[in-house]
C-alpha positions in Angstrom: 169.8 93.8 103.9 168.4 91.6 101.4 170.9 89.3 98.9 169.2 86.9 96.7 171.5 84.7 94.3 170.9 82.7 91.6 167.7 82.2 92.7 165.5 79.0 90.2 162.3 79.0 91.5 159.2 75.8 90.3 155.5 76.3 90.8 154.2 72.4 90.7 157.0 71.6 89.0 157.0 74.0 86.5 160.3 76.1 86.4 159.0 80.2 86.9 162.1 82.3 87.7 165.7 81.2 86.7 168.9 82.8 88.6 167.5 86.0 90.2 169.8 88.4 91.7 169.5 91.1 93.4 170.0 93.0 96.3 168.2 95.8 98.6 170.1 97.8 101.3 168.7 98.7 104.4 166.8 102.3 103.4 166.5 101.3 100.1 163.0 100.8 97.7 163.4 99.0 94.9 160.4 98.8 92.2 159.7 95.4 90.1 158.2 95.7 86.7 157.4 93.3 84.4 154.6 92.3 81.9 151.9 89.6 83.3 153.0 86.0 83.9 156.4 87.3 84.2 157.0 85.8 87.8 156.6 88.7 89.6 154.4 87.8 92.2 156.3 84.4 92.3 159.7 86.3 93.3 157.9 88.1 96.6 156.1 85.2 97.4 159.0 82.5 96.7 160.9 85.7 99.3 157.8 85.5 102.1 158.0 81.5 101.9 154.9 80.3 100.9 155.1 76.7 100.6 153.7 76.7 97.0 156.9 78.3 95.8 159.8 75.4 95.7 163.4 77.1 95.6 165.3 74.8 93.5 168.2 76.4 93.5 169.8 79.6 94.8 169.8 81.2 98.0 167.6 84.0 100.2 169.7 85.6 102.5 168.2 88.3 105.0 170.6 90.5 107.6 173.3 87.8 106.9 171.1 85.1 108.1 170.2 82.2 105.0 166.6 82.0 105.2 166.3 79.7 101.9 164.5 76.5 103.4 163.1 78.7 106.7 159.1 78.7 107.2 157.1 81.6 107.1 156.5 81.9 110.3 160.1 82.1 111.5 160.3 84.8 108.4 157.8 86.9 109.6 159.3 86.9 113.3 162.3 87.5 111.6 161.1 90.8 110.2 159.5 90.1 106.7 155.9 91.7 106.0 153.8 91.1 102.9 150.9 92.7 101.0 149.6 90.4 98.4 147.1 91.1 95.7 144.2 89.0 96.3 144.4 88.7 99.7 141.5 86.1 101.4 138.7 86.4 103.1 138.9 85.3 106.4 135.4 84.8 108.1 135.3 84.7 112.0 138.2 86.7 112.4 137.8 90.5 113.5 140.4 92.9 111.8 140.7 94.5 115.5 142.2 90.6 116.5 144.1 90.3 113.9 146.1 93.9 114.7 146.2 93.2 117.9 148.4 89.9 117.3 150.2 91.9 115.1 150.9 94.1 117.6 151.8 91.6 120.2 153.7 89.6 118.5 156.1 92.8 118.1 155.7 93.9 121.7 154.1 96.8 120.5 151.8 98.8 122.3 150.5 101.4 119.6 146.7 102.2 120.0 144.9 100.0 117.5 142.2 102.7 116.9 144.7 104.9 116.1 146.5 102.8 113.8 143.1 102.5 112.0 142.5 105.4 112.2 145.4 106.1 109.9 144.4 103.8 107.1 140.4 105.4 107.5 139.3 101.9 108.5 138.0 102.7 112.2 134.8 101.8 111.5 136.0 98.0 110.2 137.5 96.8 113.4 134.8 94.8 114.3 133.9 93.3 110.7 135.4 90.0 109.4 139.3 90.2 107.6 137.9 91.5 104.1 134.4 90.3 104.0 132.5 92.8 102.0 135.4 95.3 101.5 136.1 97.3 98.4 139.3 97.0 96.4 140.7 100.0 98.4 139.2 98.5 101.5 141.6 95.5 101.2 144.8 97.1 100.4 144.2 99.6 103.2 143.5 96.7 105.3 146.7 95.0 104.7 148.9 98.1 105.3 147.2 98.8 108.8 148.3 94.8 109.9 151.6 95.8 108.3 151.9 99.3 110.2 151.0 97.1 113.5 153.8 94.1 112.7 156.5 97.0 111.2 158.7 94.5 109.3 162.0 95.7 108.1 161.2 94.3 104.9 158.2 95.0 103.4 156.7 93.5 99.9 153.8 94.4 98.2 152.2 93.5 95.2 150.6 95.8 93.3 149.3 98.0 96.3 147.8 99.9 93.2 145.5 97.5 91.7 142.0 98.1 92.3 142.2 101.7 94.1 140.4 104.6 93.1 142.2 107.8 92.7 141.1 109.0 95.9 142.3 106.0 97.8 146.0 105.9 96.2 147.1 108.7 98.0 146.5 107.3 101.4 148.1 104.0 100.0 150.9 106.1 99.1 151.5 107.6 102.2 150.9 104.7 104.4 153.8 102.7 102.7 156.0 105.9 103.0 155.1 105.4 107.1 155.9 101.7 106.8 159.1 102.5 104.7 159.6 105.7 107.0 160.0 108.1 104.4 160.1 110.9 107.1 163.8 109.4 108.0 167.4 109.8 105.8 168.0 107.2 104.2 170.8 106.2 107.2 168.5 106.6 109.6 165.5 104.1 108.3 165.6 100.9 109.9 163.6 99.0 106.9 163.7 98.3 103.0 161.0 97.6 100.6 160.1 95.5 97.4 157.1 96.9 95.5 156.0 95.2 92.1 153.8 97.8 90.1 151.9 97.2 86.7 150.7 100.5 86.0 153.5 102.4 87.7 151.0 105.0 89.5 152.7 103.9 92.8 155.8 106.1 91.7 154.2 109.4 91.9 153.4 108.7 95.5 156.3 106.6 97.2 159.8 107.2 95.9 162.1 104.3 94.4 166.0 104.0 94.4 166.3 101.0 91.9 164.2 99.4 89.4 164.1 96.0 88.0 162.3 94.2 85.2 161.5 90.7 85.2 161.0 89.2 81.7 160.9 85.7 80.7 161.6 84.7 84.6 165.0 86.2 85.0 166.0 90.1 85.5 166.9 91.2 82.2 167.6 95.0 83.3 168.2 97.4 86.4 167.8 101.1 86.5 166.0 104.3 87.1 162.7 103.4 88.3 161.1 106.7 86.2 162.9 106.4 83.4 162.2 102.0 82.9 158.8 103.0 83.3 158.7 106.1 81.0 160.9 103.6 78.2 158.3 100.6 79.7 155.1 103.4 78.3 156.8 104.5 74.9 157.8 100.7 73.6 155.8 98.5 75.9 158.0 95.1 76.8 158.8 94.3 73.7 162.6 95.0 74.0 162.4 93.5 77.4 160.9 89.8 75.7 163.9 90.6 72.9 166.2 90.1 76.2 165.0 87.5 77.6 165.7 85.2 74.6 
């Protein structure tokens, strides 16, 4: 599982989140909400290890192993998988290389046109990481390299944002392979932190547990349907009252 606690993270030495806690079981989805600037995307990437992101205080553990001051790269072999929202363009890479590493890196031996074939992006394996790609393009992108590396903890960042409506069903259902929605909830081997704006994502991939992130601390946990359906009626504005 995943236990954070008391969690202060700075972003060039300016504080962003103050004493997060929370906690996500293995089988579990949890959905983060929270108006913009709240230190959403801050939280996931402070959880993936970026650099940028200094813990000052607190502690990340993952399947009772403290991963607080571990590099990225040790968290991704250690099972941790991000989508982010603007992902880069990276030039002189193929997208059939990078699943491939993915899938190596795992010791998996999945068909990579099959895998692509999944996310409708057979005909990109031999284009650049993102260059030229639609909105759509990119999030699909990011779920096939997830779908090859299989993390048991997968975060993603608005996976929404920028999809038509005929895209976000096949969004939807490639995190609910990633997640393995297919299994009980005993039987799934992974866990998932999705941060949503709009909330869309919830009529596609079910949610156990919502949060929402005001002010750079969790004011409130609940239903994720019924936070959002309060989050649409009276915007954030009790949420801000919180935070104070």
């Amino acid at each position: 599982m995943l236990e954070i606690f008391n969690l202060s993270v700075s972003v060039e030495n300016k504080e962003i989140l103050r004493n997060i806690n929370l906690t996500i079981k293995t089988g579990e989805t949890h959905i983060l909400f929270g108006p913009n600037g709240a230190g959403k995307s801050t939280l996931l990437s402070a959880i993936m290890g970026f650099p940028k992101y200094k813990i000052t205080s607190g502690t990340i553990i993952f399947n009772g192993q403290d991963i607080t001051n571990v590099p990225i790269d040790q968290r991704a072999r250690l099972g941790i998988g991000i989508s982010i929202q603007r992902p880069p363009v990276i030039r002189g890479v193929k997208t059939r290389d990078m699943v491939a590493a993915c899938l190596k890196e795992r010791g998996g031996q999945e068909d990579i046109l099959r895998l692509a074939e999944k996310a409708n992006l057979a005909d990109f394996l031999e284009r650049d990481i993102n260059y030229g790609f639609s909105g759509g393009e990119i999030k699909r992108s990011e779920l096939l390299q997830l779908l090859a590396q299989r993390p048991q903890l997968v975060l993603l960042d608005e996976p929404e944002s920028g999809v038509d409506l005929v895209n976000i069903s096949l969004i939807g259902k490639l995190i609910n392979e990633l997640l393995e929605k297919d299994s009980t909830i005993k039987d799934r081997k992974c866990m998932g932190l999705i941060i949503t704006h709009t909330g869309y994502i919830l009529d596609y991939v079910n949610a156990r547990t919502g949060y929402v992130l005001c002010g750079g601390h969790i004011g409130c946990e609940g239903d994720p349907h019924e936070m959002l359906a309060e989050i649409k009626e009276k915007g954030y504005s009790t949420c801000l009252s919180c935070a104070k």
